[in-house]
C-alpha positions in Angstrom: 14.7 26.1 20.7 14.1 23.1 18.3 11.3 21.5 18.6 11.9 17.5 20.1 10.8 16.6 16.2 13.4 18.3 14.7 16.4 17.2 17.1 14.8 13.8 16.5 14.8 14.0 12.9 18.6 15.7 12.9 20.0 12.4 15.2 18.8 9.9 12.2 21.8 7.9 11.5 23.0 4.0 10.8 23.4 3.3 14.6 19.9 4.5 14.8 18.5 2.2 12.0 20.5 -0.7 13.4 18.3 -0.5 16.6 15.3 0.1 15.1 14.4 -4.4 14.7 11.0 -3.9 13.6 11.4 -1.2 10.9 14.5 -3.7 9.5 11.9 -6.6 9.0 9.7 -4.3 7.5 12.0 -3.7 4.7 13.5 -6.9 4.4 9.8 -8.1 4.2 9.5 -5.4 1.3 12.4 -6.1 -0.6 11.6 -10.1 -0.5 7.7 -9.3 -1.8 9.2 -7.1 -4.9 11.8 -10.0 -5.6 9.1 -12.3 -5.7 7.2 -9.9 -7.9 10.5 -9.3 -10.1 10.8 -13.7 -10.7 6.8 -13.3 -11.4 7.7 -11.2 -14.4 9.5 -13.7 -16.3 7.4 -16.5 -15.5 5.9 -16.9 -19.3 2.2 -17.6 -19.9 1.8 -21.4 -21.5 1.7 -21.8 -24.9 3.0 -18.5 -26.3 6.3 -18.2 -29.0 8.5 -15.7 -26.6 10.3 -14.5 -29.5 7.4 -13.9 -31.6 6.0 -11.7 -29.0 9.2 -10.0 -28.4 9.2 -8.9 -32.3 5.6 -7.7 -32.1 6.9 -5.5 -29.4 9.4 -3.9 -30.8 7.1 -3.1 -34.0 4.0 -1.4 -31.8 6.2 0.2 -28.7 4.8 3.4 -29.2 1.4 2.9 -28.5 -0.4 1.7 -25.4 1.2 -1.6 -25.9 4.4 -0.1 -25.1 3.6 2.1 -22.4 1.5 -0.4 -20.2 5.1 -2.9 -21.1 7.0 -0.1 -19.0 4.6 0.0 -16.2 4.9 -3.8 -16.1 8.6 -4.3 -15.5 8.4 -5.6 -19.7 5.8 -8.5 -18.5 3.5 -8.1 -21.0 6.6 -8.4 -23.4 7.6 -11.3 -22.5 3.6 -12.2 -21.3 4.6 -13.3 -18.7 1.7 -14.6 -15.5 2.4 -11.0 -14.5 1.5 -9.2 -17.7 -1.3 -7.4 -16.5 0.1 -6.1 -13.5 -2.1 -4.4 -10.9 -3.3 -2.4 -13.7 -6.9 -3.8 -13.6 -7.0 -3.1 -9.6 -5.8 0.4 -10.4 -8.8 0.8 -13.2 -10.9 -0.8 -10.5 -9.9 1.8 -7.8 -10.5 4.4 -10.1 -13.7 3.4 -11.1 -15.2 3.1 -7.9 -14.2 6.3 -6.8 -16.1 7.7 -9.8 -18.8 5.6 -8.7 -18.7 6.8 -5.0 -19.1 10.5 -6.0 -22.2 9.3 -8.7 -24.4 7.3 -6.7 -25.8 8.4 -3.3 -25.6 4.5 -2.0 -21.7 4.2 -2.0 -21.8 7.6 -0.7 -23.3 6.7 2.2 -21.3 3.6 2.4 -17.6 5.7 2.2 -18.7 7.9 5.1 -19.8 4.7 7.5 -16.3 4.5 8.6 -13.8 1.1 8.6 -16.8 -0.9 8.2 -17.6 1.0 5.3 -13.8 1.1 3.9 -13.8 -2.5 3.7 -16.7 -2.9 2.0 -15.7 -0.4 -0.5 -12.4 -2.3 -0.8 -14.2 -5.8 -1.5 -16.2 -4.1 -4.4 -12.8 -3.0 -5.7 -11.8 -6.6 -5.4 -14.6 -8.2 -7.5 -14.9 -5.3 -9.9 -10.8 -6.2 -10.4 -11.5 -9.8 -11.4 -14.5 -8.8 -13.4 -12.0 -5.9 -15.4 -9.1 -9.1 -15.5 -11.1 -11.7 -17.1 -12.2 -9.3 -20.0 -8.3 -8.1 -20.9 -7.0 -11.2 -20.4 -9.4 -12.8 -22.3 -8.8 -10.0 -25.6 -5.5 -10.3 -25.0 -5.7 -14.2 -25.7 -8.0 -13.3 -28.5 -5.8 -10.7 -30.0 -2.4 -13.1 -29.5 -4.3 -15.9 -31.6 -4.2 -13.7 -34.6 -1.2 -12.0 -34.3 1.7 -13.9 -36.4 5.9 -12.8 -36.8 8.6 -13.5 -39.4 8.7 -16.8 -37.6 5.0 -17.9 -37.0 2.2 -17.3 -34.9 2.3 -15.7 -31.6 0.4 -19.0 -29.9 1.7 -22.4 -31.0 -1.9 -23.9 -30.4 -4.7 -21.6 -30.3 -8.6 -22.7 -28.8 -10.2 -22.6 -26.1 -7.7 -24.4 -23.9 -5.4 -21.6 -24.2 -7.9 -18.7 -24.4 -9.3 -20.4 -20.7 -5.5 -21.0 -19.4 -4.2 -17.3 -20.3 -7.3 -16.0 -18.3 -7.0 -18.3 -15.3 -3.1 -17.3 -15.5 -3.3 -13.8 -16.0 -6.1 -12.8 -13.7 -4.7 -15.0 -11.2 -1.3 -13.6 -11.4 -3.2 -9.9 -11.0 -5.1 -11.1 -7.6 -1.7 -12.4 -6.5 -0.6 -8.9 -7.2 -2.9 -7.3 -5.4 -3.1 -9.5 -2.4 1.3 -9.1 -2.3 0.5 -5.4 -2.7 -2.0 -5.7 0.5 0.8 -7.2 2.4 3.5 -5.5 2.0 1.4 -1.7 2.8 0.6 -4.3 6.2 4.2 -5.4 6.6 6.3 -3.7 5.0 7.1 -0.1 4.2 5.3 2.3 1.7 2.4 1.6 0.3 2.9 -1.9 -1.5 0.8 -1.6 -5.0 2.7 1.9 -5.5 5.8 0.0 -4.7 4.8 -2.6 -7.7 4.2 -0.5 -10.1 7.7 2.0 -9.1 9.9 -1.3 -8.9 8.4 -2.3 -12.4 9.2 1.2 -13.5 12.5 1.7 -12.7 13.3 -2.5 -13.7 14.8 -1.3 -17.0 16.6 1.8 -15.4 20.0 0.2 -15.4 19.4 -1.0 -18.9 18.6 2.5 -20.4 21.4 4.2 -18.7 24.2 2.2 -20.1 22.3 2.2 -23.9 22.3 6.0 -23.5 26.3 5.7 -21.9 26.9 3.6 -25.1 25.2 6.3 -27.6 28.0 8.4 -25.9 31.1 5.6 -26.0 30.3 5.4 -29.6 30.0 9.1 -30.4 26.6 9.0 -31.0 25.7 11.9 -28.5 28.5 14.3 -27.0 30.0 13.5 -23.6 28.9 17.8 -23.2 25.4 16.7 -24.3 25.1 14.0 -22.1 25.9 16.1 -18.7 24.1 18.9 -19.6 20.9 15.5 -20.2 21.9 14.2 -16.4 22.1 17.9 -14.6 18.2 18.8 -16.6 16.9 15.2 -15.4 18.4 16.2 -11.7 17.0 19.7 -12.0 13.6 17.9 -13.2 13.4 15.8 -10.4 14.2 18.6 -7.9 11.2 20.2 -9.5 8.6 17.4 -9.2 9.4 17.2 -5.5 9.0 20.7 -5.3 5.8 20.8 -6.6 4.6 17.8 -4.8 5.4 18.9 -1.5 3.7 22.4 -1.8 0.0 22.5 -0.7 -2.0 25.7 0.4 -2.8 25.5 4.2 -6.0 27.2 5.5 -6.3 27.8 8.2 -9.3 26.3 10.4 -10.5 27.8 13.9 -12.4 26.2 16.7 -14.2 28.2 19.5 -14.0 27.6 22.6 -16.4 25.8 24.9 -16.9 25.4 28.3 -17.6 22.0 30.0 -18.5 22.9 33.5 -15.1 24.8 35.1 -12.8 23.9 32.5 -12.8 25.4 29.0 -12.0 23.3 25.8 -10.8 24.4 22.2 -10.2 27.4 21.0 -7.2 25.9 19.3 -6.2 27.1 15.1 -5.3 24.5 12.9 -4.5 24.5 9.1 -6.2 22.1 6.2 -3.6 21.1 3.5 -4.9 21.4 0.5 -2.0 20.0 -2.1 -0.9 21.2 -4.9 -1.6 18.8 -7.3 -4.7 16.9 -5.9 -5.1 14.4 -8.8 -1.8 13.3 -8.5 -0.4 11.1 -11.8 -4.0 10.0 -12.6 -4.6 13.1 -15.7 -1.7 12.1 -17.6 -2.4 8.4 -17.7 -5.6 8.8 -19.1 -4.4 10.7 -21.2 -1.9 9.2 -22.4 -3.8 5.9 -22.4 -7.4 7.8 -24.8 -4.5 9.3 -26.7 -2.5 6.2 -27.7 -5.2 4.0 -28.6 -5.4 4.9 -32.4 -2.0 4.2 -32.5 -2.7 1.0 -31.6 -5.0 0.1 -33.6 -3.5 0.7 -36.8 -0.1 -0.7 -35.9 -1.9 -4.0 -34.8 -3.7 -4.2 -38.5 -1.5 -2.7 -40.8 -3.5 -4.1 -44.0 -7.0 -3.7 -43.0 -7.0 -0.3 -41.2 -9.1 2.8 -42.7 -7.1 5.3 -44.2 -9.0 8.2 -41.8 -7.6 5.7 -38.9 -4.4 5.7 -40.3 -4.3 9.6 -40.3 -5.1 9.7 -36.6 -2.3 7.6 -35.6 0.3 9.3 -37.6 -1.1 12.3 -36.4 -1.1 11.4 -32.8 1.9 9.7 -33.0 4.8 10.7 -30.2 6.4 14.0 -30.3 3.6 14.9 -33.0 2.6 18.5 -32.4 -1.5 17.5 -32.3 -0.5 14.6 -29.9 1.2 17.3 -28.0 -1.9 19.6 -28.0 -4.5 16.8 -27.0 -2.1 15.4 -24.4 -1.8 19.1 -22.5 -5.5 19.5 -23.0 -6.5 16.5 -21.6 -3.8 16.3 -18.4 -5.7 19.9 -18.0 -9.2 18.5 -18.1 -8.7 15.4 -16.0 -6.8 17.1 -13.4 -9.7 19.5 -12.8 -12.2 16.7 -13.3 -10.1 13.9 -10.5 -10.3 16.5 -8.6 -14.0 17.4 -8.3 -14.4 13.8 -7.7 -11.7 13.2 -4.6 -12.4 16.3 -3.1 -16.1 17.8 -2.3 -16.1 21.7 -1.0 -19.7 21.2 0.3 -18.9 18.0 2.0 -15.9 19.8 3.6 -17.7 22.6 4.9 -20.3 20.8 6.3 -18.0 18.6 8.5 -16.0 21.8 9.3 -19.7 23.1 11.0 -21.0 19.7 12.1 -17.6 19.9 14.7 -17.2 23.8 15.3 -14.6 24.4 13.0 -14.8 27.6 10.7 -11.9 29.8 8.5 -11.4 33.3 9.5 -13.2 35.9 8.0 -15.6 33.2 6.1 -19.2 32.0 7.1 -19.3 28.6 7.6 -22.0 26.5 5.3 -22.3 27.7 1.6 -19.6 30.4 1.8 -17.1 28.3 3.6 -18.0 25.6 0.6 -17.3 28.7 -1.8 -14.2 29.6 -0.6 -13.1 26.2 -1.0 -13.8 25.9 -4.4 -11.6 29.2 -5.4 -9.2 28.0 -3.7 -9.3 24.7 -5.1 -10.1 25.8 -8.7 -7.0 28.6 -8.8 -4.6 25.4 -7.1 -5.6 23.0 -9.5 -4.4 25.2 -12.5 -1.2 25.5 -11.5 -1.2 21.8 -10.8 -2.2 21.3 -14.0 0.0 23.4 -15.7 2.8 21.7 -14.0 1.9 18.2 -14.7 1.2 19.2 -18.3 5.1 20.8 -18.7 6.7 18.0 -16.8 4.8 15.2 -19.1 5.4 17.1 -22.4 9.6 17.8 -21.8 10.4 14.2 -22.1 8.1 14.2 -25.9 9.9 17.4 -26.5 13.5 16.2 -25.9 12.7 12.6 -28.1 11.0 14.6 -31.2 13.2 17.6 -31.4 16.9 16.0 -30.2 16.7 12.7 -30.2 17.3 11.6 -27.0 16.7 8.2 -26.2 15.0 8.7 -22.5 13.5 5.4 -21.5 11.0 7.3 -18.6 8.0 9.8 -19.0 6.8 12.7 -17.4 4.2 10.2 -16.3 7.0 7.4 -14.9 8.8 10.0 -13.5 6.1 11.6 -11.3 5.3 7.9 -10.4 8.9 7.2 -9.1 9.8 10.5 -7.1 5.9 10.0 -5.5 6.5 6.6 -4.3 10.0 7.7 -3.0 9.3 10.7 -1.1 6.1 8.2 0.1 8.2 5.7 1.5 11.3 7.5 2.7 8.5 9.7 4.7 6.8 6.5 6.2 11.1 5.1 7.3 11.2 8.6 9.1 8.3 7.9 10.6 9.1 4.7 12.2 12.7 5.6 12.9 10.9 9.2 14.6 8.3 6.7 16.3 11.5 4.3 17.7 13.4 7.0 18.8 10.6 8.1 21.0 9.9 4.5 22.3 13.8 4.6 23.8 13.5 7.8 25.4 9.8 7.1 27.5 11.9 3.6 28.3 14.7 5.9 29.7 11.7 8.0 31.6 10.3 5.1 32.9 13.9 4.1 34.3 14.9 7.0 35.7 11.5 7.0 37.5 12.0 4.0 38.9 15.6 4.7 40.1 14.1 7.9 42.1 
């Protein structure tokens, strides 16, 4: 027999969702936040030449510059007040939870419970403004002295713009954040993953129809582009795949008795995922990798010529940028890792409650056992992550093809879908439920 989940789950249809009032305001609550966010991006910062910063663009896209431009929705192309994004409360985030696993204080602090979440969270908050005012303020440095074929980037620099462009772009990030907050509290899905996908995927339509144009024109073959849509499907089908799959071990707790009546005895399972780091190795990657780059496409005259080397050589679809970026995804994926997730810590909360795995001794072995487990996941992980980032470099380099999304933007968007479609099953699962205790209730009463 089915399980009352499953029949749930297999009655999901429009008549359904058209019931379902609160999980319809929690969408149309998310889809009004991201169009707010999408009028943000083209919002300009004062006293900036749009075009000149458009040109400057298109000459350093393939380093950082051009990546972080993606993240943004092409904000920081246009500089817009959204140019930085959330990507200073992301940097934060991360940083904290390097922090946490560092310092014995915040520690203590994560395991205190909600009290101890939120206080974690308002560190995040001020270490964001503290990581905002110092980009913004090099980027208004930076746009001071960059010039185009039709004049400087900032029509008059000082310190009246330098002070404006950081009071606009750290602003716009708080506002970010805070509409991020909200929707996660309103909405549906988590609402600074849903900023950064919708950003992501803004220029979707736009790099469709360039690459259905490449094929009007004759530019690629119409056999060449199928064969592109069926790998990118295939590709997809993968990452979900992979992102799904997680190891369960399984857990035991004895049983106990509390005066007549026994307690426990019941087996569980701990999911331990497949890829624990998630998209965080490739972007620091791809961020440490693309910095020379940079550097010497920013000052063309006056970089050295070992510099200039570098970036050439860790240019895109280069076969040293290739190497570095699969050895790094490698090492941050086993270094995230040993920060988000502690064997010892784990095996001492499985004995503090009762808990232990079959066939292990719980304390140091059970914190063992974790670790190999752990350490053999994470290599696949890795592995997978490193082939999924480096197939989009390999089809650009070696064929030419003009794909507007990386491994790294492509992990992001099937995440954040399978996040969000999870969390609208859930309330639909939850509603569905409501109506039949109602019904109960009714038929009780009419007894």
């Amino acid at each position: 027999m089915a399980s009352a989940a499953e029949q749930l789950a297999a009655n999901f249809n429009l008549g359904v969702f058209s019931k379902a009032t609160e999980l319809r305001k929690r969408i149309w609550f998310t889809l009004g936040a991201l169009i707010i966010y999408r009028i943000g991006t083209y919002i300009p910062v004062p006293g900036i030449d749009a075009g000149v910063m458009g040109e400057l663009l298109q000459r350093n896209g393939g380093g950082i510059l051009g990546m972080f431009n993606m993240f943004t929705g092409g904000a920081l192309g246009r500089m817009t007040v959204f140019a930085l994004n959330i990507m200073p409360y992301i940097s934060a985030s991360i940083i904290v939870q390097l922090m946490t696993a560092a310092i014995p204080a915040l520690e203590s602090l994560k395991k205190e419970g909600e009290s101890g979440r939120k206080k974690m969270n308002q560190y995040t908050r001020y270490l964001t403004v503290v990581i905002g005012i110092f980009q913004s303020y090099g980027i208004a440095i930076g746009l001071e002295s960059m010039r185009g074929s039709f004049g400087p980037a900032v029509i008059d620099p000082g310190w009246f713009f330098r002070l404006s462009c950081v009071v606009t772009l750290v602003g716009g990030t708080m506002f970010l954040m805070w509409l991020g907050e909200q929707i996660t509290a309103r909405g549906v899905g988590n609402g600074i993953s849903l900023i950064i996908f919708s950003g992501i995927v803004a220029n979707l339509p736009h790099a469709l129809a360039n690459l259905l144009e490449l094929g009007r024109t004759g530019a690629l073959s119409p056999v060449f582009i199928v064969g592109f849509f069926v790998v990118a499907v295939a590709v997809i089908a993968f990452i979900v795949f992979m992102e799904r799959a997680h190891r369960r071990v399984v857990v035991q707790y004895p049983k106990r008795q509390v005066g007549t009546r026994m307690f426990g005895g019941d087996s569980t399972h701990m999911p331990l995922k497949l890829n624990t780091a998630g998209v965080i190795p490739p972007i620091f990657a791809s961020s440490i990798l693309l910095i020379p780059a940079t550097i010497s496409g920013f000052s063309r005259s006056g970089t050295p010529g070992w510099l200039s080397w570098i970036g050439v050589q860790l240019g895109h679809g280069q076969p040293l940028y290739m190497l570095f970026y699969a050895v790094m995804i490698i090492f941050f994926a086993y270094f995230y890792t040993a920060v988000v997730f502690n064997p010892q810590e784990t095996a001492d909360n499985l004995k503090k409650y009762g808990g232990f795995i079959p066939g292990i001794r719980p304390g140091a072995a059970t914190a063992d056992y974790f670790d190999y487990v752990l350490t053999r996941l994470t290599t696949v992980g890795a592995l997978y992550v490193a082939a999924v980032c480096l197939l989009p470099e390999v089809l650009i380099s070696r064929y030419g093809v003009p794909f507007y999304f990386g491994g790294t933007s492509l992990m992001i968007i099937v995440s954040v879908t399978m996040d969000t479609v999870t969390q609208v099953q859930s309330h639909l699962l939850a509603h569905q439920y409501e109506g039949l205790i109602r019904k109960s209730r009714g038929r009780g009463r009419g007894k």
